[in-house]
C-alpha positions in Angstrom: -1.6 115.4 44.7 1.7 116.9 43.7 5.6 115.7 45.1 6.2 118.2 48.3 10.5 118.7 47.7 11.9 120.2 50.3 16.1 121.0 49.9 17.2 120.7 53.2 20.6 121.7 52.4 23.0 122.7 49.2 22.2 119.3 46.7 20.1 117.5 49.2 16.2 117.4 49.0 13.6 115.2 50.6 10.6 114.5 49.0 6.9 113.4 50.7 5.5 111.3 48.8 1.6 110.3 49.4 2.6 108.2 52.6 6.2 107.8 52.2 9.5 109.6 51.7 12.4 109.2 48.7 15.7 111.6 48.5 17.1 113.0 45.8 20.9 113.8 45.5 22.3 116.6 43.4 25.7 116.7 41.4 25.3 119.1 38.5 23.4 117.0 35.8 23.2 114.1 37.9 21.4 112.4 40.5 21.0 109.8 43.3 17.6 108.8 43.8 16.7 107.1 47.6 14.3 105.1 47.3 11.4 105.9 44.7 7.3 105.4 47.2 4.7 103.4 46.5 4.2 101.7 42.7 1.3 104.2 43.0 4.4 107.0 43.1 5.7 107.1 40.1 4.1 110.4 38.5 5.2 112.2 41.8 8.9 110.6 41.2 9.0 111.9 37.8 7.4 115.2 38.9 10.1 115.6 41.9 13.1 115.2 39.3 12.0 117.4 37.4 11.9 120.1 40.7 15.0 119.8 41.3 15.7 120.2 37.4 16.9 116.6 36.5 15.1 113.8 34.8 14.8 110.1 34.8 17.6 110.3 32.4 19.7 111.6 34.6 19.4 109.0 37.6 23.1 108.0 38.1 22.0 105.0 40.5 19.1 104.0 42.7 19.7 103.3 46.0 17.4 101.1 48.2 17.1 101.4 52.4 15.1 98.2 52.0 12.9 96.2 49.7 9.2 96.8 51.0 6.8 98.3 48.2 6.4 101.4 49.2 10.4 102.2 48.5 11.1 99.5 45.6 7.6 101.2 43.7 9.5 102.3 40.8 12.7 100.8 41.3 12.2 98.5 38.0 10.7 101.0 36.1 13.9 103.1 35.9 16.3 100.0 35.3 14.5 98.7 32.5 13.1 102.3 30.5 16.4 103.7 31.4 18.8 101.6 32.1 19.5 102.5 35.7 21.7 100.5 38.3 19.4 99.4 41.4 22.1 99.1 44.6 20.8 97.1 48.0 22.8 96.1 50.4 24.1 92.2 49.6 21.7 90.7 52.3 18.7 93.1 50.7 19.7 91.9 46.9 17.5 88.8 47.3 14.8 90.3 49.0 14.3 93.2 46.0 14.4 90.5 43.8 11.3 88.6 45.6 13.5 85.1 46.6 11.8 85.8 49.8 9.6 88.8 51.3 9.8 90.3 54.7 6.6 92.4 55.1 4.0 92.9 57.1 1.1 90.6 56.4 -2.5 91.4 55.7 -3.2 88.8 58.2 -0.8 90.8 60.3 -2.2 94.3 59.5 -6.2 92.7 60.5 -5.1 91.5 63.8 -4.2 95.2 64.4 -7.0 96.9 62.7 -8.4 98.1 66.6 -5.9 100.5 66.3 -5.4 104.1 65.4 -4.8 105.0 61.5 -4.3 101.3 60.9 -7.8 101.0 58.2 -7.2 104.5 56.8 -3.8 103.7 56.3 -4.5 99.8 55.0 -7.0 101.6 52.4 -4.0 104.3 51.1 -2.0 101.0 50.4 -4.3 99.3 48.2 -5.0 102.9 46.4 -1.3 103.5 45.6 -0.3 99.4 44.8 1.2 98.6 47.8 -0.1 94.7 47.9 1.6 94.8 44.2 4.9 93.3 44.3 7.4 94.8 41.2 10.7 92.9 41.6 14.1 94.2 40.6 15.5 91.6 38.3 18.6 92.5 38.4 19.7 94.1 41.6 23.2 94.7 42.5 25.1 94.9 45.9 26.9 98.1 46.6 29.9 98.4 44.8 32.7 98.4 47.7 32.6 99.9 51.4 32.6 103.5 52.0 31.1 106.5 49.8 29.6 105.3 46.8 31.3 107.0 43.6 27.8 108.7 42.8 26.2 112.4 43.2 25.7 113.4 46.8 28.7 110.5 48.0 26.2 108.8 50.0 27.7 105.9 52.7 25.8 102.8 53.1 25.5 101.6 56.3 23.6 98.5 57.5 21.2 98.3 59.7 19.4 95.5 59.8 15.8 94.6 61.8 13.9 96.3 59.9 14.6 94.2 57.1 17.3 91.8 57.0 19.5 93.9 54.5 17.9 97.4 55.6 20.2 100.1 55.3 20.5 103.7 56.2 23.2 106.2 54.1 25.0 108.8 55.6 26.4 111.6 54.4 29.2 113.1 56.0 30.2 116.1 54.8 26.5 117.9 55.1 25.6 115.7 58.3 22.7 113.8 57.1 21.4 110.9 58.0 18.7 109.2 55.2 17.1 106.6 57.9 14.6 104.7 56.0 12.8 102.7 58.1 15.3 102.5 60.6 14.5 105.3 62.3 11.4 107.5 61.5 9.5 111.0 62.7 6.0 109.5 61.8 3.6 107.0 60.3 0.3 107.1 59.9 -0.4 104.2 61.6 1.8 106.0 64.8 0.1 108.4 67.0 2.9 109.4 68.1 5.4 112.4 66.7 9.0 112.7 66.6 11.8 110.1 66.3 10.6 106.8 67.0 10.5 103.3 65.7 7.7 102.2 63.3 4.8 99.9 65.3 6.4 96.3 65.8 4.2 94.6 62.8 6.2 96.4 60.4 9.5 94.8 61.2 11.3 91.3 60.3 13.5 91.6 63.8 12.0 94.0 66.2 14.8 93.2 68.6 18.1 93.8 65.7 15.7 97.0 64.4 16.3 98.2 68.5 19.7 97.4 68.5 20.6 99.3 64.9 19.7 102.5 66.9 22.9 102.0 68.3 24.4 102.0 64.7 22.7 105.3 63.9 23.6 106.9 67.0 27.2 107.1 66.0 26.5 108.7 63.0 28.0 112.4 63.4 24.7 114.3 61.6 22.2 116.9 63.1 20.0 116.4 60.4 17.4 113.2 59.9 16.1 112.6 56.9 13.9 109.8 57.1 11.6 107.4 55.1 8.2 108.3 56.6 7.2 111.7 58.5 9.1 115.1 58.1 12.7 116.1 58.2 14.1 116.2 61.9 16.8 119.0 62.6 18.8 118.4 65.3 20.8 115.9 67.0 20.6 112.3 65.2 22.6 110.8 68.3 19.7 111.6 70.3 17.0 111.1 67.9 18.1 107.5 68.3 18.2 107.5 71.9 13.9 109.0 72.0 13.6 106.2 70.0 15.2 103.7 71.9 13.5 105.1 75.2 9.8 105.2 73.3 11.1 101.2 72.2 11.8 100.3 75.8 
């Protein structure tokens, strides 16, 4: 399997990994990096730097939507070969660290084995380390409020639910939304397609993960770029309303 990148507009790419999505910000040499798939990733990381004619080298920061395995993968391997910075939000910096873990369950994930996708998918975990757990050892909050000082300007913004610290960035200027797991187009565990959010065993606080559509819905962006299915074009204002309605 080899990285699908996809530049969705002038520095901005998403990339598909085998089952889940990372974004890669570009600022002449240097790079953002979103979120970095599975553990099982990590060749496909390195092979979508390289399509967008960067390097690990040249990660200026990693930034995290939330701290589930299939977005930390290779989170560690970047700050410790290379020395790269691994931002959370301040409520997520625990949770990449492993002080606690707010993921679906395999007991979880059994009791909902009956449906759809939910074994295929189960078996693509286990393939690409998902049950692994790599901590960040040294994690960091996001340095201030606003757009970060890094390629691409990205603006955290919190959204919690999901995860307790989960957190979607925005950027302004192109009108893009990077949801993570906030807000999603797919899953394979979903048979449905289109905005929507992921099935309720996924999240810590199904209710707060409802109400952060709110959050999103305010973001000015026609563009969705989110952690699992492909890129949305169009309104992100009402992408978060289907998702609310499909919640509801």
């Amino acid at each position: 399997m080899r990285a699908d990148v996809r530049q969705v507009a002038d520095g901005t790419y998403l990339v598909h990994g085998s089952n889940t999505n990372w974004v890669i910000l570009t600022d002449g040499d240097a790079v953002t990096l979103i979120d970095t798939g599975y553990p099982g990733d990590r060749q496909l990381v390195m092979e979508s730097l390289a399509a967008v004619g960067s390097s690990p080298e040249a990660v200026a920061a990693v930034l995290i939507t939330h701290a589930h395995n299939d977005h930390l993968g290779s989170a560690e391997y970047l700050r410790t070969t290379h020395g790269t910075p691994v931002f959370l939000h301040e409520a997520e910096v625990p949770h990449a660290r492993r002080d606690f873990l707010q993921q679906v369950t395999v007991g979880e994930v059994l009791r909902n084995a009956w449906r759809p996708g939910v074994l295929p998918w189960m078996a693509h975990v286990l393939r690409s380390g998902g049950t692994e757990q790599h901590p960040v050892t040294a994690p960091e909050p996001f340095p201030g409020t606003g757009p970060l000082d890094l390629p691409g300007r990205p603006v955290p913004v919190h959204t919690p639910g999901h995860t307790v610290g989960h957190t979607v960035f925005h950027l302004p200027d192109a009108g893009i939304v990077v949801s993570g797991d906030a807000l999603v187009s797919g899953h394979a565990t979903s048979r449905a397609e289109g905005p929507q959010l992921l099935p309720d065993m996924f999240h810590h606080e199904r209710a707060r993960a409802v109400a952060s559509l709110d959050v999103i819905e305010a973001l000015a962006a026609d563009v969705l770029l989110p952690g699992h299915g492909p890129v949305h074009q169009g309104s992100v204002k009402a992408a978060a309303q289907q998702a609310r309605e499909r919640a509801a």
